[in-house]
Structures are given as C-alpha cells and as structure tokens.
C-alpha positions in Angstrom: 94.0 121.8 92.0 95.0 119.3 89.4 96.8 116.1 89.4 99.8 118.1 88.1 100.4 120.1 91.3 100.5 117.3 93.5 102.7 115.3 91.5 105.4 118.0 91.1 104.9 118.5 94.9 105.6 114.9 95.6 108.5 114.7 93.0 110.5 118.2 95.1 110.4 115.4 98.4 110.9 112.3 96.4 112.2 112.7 93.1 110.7 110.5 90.7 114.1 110.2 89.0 115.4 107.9 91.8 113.6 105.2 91.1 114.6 101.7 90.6 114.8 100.9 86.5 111.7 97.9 87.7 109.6 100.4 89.4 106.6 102.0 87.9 106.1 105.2 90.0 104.8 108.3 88.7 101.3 109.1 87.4 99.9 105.2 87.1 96.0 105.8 85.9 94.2 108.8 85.0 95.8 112.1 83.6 97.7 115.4 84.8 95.1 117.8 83.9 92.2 116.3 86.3 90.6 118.4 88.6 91.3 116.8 92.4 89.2 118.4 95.3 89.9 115.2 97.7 92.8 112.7 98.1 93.2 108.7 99.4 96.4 107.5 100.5 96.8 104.0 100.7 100.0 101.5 100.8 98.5 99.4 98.4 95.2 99.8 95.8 92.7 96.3 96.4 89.6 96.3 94.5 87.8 98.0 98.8 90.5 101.0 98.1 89.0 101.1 94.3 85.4 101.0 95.4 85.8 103.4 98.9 87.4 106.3 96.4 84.2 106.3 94.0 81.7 106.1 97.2 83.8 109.6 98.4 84.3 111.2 95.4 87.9 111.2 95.5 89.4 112.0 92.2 92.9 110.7 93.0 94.3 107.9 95.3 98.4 108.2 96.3 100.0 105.0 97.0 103.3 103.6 97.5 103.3 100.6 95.8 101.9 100.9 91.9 98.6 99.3 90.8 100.3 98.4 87.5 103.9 96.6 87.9 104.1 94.4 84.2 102.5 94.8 81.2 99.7 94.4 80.3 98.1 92.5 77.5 94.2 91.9 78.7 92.1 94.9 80.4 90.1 92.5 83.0 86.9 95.1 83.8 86.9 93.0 87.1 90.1 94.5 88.4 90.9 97.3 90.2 93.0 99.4 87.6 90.0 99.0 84.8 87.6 100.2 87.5 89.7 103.0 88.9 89.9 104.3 84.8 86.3 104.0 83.9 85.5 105.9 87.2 88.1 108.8 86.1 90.2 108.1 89.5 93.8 109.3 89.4 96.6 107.0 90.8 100.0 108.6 91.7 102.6 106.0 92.9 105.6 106.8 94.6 107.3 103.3 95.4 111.5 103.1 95.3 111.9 107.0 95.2 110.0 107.6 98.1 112.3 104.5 99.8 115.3 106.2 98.6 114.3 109.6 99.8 111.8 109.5 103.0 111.0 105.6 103.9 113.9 104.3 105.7 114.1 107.6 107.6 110.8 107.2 109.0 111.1 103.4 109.7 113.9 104.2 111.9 112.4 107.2 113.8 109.6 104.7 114.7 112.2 102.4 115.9 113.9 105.1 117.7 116.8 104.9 115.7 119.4 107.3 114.9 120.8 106.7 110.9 125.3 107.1 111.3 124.8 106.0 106.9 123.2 104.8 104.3 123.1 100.4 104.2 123.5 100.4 100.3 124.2 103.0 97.3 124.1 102.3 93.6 124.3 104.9 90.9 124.3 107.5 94.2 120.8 106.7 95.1 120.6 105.1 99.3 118.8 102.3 100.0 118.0 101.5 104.1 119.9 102.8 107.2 122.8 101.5 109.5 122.0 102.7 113.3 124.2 102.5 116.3 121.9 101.9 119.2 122.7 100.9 123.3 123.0 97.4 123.6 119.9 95.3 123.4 119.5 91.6 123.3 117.5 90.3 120.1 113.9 89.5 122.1 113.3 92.9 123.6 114.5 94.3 120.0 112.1 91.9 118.5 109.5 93.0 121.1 110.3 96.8 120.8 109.9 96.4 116.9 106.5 95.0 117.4 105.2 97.5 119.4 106.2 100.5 117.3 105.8 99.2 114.0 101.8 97.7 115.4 103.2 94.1 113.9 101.3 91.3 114.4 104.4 89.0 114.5 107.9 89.5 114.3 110.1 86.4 113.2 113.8 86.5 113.7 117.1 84.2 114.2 118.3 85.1 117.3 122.1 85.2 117.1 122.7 84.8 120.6 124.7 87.9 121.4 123.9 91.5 122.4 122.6 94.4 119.3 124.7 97.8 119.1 124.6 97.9 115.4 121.4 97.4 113.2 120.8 97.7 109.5 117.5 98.8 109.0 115.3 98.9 105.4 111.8 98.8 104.7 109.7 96.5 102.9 111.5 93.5 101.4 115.7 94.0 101.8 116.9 90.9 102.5 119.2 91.5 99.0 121.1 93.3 101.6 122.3 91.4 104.2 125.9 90.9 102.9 126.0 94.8 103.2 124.9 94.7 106.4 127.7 92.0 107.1 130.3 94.0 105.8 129.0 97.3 107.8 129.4 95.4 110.7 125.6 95.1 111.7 124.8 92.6 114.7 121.3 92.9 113.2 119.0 93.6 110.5 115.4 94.8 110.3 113.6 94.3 107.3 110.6 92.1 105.4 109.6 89.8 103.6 113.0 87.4 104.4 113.4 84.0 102.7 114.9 80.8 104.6 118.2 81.4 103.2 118.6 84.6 104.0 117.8 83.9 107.9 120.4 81.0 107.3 123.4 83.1 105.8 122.5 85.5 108.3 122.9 82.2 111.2 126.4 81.3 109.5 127.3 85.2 109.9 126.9 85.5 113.6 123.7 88.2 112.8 120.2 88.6 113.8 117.7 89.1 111.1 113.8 90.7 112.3 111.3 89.7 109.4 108.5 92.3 110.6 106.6 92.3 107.7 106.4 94.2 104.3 103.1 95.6 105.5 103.9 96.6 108.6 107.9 98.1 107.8 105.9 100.1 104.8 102.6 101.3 106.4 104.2 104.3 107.7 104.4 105.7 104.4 100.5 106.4 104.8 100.8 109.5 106.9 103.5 110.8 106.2 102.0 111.2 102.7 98.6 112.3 104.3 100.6 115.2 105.9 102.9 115.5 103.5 99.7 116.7 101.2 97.2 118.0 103.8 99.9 120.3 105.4 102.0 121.2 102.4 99.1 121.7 99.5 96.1 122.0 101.9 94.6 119.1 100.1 91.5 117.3 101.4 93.3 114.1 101.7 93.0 110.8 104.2 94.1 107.6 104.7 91.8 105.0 103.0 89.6 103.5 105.8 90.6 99.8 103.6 94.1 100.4 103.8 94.5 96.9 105.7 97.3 93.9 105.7 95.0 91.7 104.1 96.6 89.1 105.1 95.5 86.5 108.1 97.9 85.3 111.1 97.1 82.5 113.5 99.6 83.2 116.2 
C-alpha cells in the first residue's frame, strides 16, 4: 500500500477540499509513492511521536493537527519535521476537514448528544453542533463532560439556570459563541476559551465548559485508527506518546 491509497481513502470521509484557507492538511512530509506496511495515529507529532515511529518502523504517521502550520525559513535538524524527513516517515494531516466532516459528530456522541444543526456555516462547510438535551444544571454537565471526555479539569461560568440547549465544537471555538447566542444555546462546550469569551458569555445569560483542546480533540485518534484498520486493513495504532503534555495541579 502506498501513501496514495490512504490519503484518497481519508479525502472520500473528509474531503481535503473543506479545509479552512489557514490549515495545512493533506500530505505534510514525505511523498505519495512510499510504500506503508504500518501506521501511527496521533493528535499531535512531539519530537516521542517522531522517535516511537522510527523504533516501529512505521512509514507513515496520521495526525489531526499538522507538524508544519507557517513557513518555514530555517530546517532546525533538532525538530521533529527535519527528523521525521531524514527518517523517510510520511505525515498525513487531516485538521479542519476532518472537524468539518467527522469531529464534532463524534464529540457529541461522547457527550451523548443528539446534533438538531450545524452551530456555524461559511462557504457551506459546518463548523460544531447545536444539541437539545433534558434539562441539566451546569455542574453535573460539567461533571458528565469530564467523565466522558477523560478531562482532567473542566472550567466553566455557571450561568445559574438549567441546560436544554448546548452548542457543542471541538478544539478551540470560542469564535463562536455569538452563534451559539443567537441559536439560543443555554450552553456551550468547547476549548481553549479566553477571559472574554467566559465574560460575554456571563453578560449573555450562557454557560461556557472550557474542557480542553486536548481532551475535546483526542477522539479523533480512534476513530482514525478504525477508520484505517477496518476500512484499508492497515496495520495501524495509536501512538503509545500520543499524551496532553501538558501538567495540571488541581
């Protein structure tokens, strides 16, 4: 199997044409004529992810988020890209097509939440999820996020008033909270949420869940490890480093 065949077979579930004109999905490192007998999927590649794929022999690593987001000017042989190319290990990223497509799906699954439509649309590409839901106060939602999503913390401005209606999109969507007004959203579940947002989300009479880019995003691992196995018969896992890297003292 080559690189090719798994590219195209990711592009029929999440079209590489949906993503976002910033993005940098699509083949990252390496080239679409290499031979791949084993897979790593990963959310993110660190320098472990880089090292773990040459000590298996994988020839290609899938992750969500792309190694390579701006230009660049300098090849530093101490960072993971550089090492991944010398090493002949393919990167396919599939980042805002797959969130268009398949993330926000998943995320709300996990949550046990039903999608009624899509939070956001521009140029006809969705973005996140609004979910009607039975009523539930904003700490056992905070508390049922935790537990699905495996956070290790879940901040959030408690409005005060019961949830029926939630906006829901992974990693950072905070951008979207004015839709989320406008649906009518009680709630919103995202990542990575600045001050102001949880504050213009206060002033709006809505609760806002920062559960974590990590954690809203992780998902993405298996599904693309089944995706893979199951659809291509692929020898392909989720990196043993795939990791928040990140420390809380809670």
């Amino acid at each position: 199997m080559k690189v090719r065949d798994i590219y195209e077979y990711i592009d029929k579930i999440a079209p590489f044409s949906l993503q976002e004109g910033y993005d940098n999905s699509g083949l990252v490192i390496g080239s679409m004529d290499s031979e791949v007998r084993r897979v790593l999927v990963a959310l993110d590649v660190t320098k472990e992810i880089a090292q773990e794929a040459a000590d298996k022999g994988a020839q290609l690593i899938v992750t969500h988020h792309p190694p390579i987001f701006k230009a660049i000017k300098r090849l530093d042989t101490d960072s993971a890209a550089v090492y991944l190319a010398a090493h002949g290990i393919n990167v396919i990223s599939s980042h805002t097509n797959f969130d268009s497509a398949v993330m926000n799906d998943i995320l709300c699954k996990k949550l046990g939440l039903s999608p009624i439509l899509p939070l956001h649309v521009e140029n006809g590409v969705p973005c996140g999820c609004v979910c009607e839901c039975e009523k539930i106060s904003a700490i056992d939602m905070a508390k049922k996020i935790k537990t699905a999503l495996g956070c290790k913390v879940v901040r959030f401005g408690d409005c005060g008033k019961n949830i029926s209606r939630v906006a829901v999109c992974s990693g950072s969507g905070g951008d979207f909270l004015e839709d989320a007004e406008v649906l009518g959203c009680d709630a919103f579940i995202t990542g990575d949420v600045k001050h102001s947002v949880f504050i213009d989300a206060h002033n709006a009479s809505m609760t806002v869940f920062d559960a974590g880019h990590f954690d809203t995003e992780n998902i993405f691992c298996e599904k693309m490890r089944g995706i893979l196995s199951e659809g291509l018969g692929v020898q392909c896992d989720v990196a043993e480093n795939n990791r928040d890297i990140l420390t809380y003292e809670v």
